[in-house]
N, C-alpha and C positions, 0 to 999 in steps of 0.2 A: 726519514731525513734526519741527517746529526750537525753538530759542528765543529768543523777541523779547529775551532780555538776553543782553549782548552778556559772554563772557568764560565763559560758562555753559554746560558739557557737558552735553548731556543723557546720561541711561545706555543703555548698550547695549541694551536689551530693547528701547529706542523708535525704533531705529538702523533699523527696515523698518517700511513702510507698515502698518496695523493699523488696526483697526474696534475700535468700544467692544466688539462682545461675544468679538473675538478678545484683547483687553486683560483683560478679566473672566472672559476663561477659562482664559490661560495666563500672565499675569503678576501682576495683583493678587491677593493673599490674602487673600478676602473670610470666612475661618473666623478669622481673625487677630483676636485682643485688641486692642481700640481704645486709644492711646496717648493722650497729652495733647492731642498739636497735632492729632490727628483729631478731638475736644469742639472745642479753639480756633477751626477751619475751619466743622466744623459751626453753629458761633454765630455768626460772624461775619456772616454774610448771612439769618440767621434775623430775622424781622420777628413771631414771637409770641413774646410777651414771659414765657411760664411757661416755654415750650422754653428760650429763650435763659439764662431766669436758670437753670435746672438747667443746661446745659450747661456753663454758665462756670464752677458751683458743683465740677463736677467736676474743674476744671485747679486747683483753690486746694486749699491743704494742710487746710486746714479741712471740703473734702467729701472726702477719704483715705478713710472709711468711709462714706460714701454708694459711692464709687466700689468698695471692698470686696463689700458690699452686692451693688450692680447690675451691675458686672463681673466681678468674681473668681471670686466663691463660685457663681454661676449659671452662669460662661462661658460670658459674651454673646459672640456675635461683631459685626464692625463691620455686618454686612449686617443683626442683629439690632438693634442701633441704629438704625439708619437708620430699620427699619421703626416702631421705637417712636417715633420724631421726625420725624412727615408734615411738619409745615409747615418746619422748616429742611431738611429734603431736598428738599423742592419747588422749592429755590431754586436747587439747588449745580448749579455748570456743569462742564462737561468740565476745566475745566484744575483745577477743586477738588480733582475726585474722582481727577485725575491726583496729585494733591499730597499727598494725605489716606491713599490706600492704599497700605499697602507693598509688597514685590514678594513672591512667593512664594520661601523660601528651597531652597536646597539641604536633601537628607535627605543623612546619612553613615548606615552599618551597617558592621559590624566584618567582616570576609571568612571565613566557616569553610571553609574551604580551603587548600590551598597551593600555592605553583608549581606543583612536579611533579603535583601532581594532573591537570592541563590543562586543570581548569575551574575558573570562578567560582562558588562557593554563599554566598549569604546566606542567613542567617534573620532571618524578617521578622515582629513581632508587626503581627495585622492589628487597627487600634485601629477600635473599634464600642462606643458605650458610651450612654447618655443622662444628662444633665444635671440638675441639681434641679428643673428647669422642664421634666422630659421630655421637653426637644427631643433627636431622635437627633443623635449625633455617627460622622463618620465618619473615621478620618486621611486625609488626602489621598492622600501620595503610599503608603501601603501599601497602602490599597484601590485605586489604579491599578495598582500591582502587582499585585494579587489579578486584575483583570479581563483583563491581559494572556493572549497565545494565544501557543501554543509559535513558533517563530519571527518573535512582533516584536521591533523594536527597540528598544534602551535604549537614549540617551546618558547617559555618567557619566566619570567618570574616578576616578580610586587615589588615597588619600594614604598615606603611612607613617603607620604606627599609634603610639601614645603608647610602648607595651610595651616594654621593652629588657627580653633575655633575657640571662640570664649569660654573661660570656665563656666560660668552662669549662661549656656545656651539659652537655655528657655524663657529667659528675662532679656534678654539682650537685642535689640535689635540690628539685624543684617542688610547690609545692601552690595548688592553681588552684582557686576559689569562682567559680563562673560559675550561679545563679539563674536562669533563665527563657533569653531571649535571650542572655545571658552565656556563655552557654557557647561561642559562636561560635569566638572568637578562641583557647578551648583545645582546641576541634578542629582547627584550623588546625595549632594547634604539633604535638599527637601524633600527627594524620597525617602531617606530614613526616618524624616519625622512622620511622612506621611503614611508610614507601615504600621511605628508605631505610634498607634492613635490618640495612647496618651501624654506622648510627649509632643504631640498636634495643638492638642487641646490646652497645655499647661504653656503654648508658645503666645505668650500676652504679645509679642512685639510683632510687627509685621513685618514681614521678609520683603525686601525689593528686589527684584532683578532685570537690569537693563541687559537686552541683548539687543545684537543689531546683525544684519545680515545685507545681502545686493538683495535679493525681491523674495516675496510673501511668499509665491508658488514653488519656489526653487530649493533653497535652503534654507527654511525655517526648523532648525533641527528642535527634534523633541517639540514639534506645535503643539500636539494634542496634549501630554501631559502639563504643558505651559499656560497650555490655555483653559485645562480643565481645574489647576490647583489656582487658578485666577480668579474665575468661575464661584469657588467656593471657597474662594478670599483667606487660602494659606500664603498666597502673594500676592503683591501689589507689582503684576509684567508691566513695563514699559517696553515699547520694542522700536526700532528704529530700524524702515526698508529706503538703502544709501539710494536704489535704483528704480524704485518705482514711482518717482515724479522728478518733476524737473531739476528740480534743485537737491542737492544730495545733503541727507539728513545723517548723523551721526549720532552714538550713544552719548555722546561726548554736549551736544548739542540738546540733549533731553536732560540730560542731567541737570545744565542749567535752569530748564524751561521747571524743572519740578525744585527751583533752587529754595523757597521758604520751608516747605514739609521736611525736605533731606539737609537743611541748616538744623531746624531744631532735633531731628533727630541723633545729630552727630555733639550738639552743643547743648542739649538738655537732659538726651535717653542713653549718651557714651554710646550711640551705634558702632559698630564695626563697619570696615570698608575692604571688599576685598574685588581684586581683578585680576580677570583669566585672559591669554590670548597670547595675538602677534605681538611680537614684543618689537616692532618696529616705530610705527607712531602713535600705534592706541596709547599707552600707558601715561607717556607723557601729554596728550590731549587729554586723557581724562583727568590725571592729575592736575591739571592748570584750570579744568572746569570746576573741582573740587576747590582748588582758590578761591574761585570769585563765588561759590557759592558760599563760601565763608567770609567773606567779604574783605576778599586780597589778603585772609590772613594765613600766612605763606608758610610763617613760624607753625600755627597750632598743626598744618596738615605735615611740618616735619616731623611734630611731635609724636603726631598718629602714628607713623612709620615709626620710630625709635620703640614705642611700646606695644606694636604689633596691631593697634587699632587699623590700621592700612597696611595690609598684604599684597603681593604683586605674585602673581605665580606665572611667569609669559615664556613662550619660545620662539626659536627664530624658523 
């Protein structure tokens, strides 16, 4: 593949020979939210004129909640589109639908592992879920993960993670909110201490970590090693199951209940404070639990953030 304009790179993906359905298998992401300029492309060669006027209606500020509506709240995807606007698809040619799809992106996951370990562990929520329109969803790349057999191949590569740990680790006391997935990156940490034994041993502060999950049997990721460095008091687990009694308990909601031990540790011992996860309403509930165990003081837990005392590492 080249391109007739001159000065114009095309992207690497395009860089080897390729057929439409090895394009639509491994590079376009046809589960992908339709942007603007994908309506603008779609209209433009559409010749029914009901399709064309919704389409256009969706790139103007004025259809925002049509586009809420039909996009957002149902998540449509672009191939779901397409199917709902026969006559402007019927029209779109290969360099359209070259222009109009995006490329499928990189996934990141946090590594629960560490060097000395000698291997790589991720944990992977596998997303399966259906839509308002009961179409199933499936995530991509975790459900390809999911289908993988013990020695295939993965290509990926490492980036350094957001996290910076205190200079003085082994003096410093940690308390780590890691929810569902979250909890990765604090496994990582207290298995390195716990390989090596003597930086176990020289760790005077005790490590906290709240996790929280829907029930005990289900997803309690990493129980054993949670429960075994508990056990032998390199941490102090709290754990919160949202689903297994009546009333739904939160990490957020322990925090408090432990709020005198985890005040003076933040106001006597400089703890650090750091949080893993969905970054949709954990962070900000746990942050407002951290207020009032400081007692509404709103200012010091800005301060924590400005000097790296309170880390957020979340995604969506």
């Amino acid at each position: 593949m080249s391109s007739n304009h001159q000065g114009m790179v095309l992207p690497k993906c395009y860089s080897k020979p390729l057929n439409v359905r090895q394009m639509a298998t491994y590079i376009w992401d046809l589960s992908a939210k339709p942007r603007r300029r994908f309506f603008e492309l779609l209209a433009l060669n559409c010749e029914d004129n009901m399709e064309k006027e919704k389409l256009l209606e969706f790139t103007t500020s004025d259809g925002l909640e049509e586009v809420l509506n039909y996009i957002n709240r149902p998540r449509r995807t672009v191939l779901e589109v397409l199917q709902d606007f026969r006559h402007a698809t019927s029209k779109l040619t290969l360099e359209i639908f070259i222009e109009m799809f995006s490329f499928i992106q990189t996934r990141s996951f946090s590594i629960a592992s560490c060097v000395e370990s000698k291997t790589l562990d991720l944990l992977v929520a596998v997303v399966e879920y259906r839509t308002k329109m009961s179409s199933p969803r499936l995530g991509l790349c975790s459900n390809w993960l999911k289908c993988l057999k013990i020695g295939d191949n993965i290509l990926g590569c490492l980036k350094r993670g957001t996290m910076q740990l205190p200079k003085e680790l082994l003096s410093t006391p940690l308390i780590m909110i890691g929810p569902g997935t979250g909890i990765a990156p604090f496994r990582s940490i207290i298995q390195k201490l716990t390989i090596n034994q003597n930086d176990l041993n020289s760790h005077k502060s005790l490590m906290w970590i709240f996790f929280g999950c829907r029930n005990r049997s289900k997803d309690f990721h990493f129980q054993n090693d949670l429960e075994l460095w508990h056990k032998q008091n390199h941490i102090k687990l709290v754990v919160a199951f949202s689903r297994d009694q009546d009333h739904k308990i939160y990490v957020q909601h322990l925090i408090e209940e432990n709020s005198q031990e985890l005040k003076k540790l933040i106001k006597e011992c400089n703890a650090y404070v750091y949080v893993a996860g969905s970054s949709t309403n954990m962070p900000k509930a746990v942050k407002e639990a951290f207020i009032n165990v400081l007692d509404k003081d709103e200012a010091y837990v800005e301060k924590m953030f400005k000097i790296n005392r309170y880390q957020e590492e979340t995604w969506s």
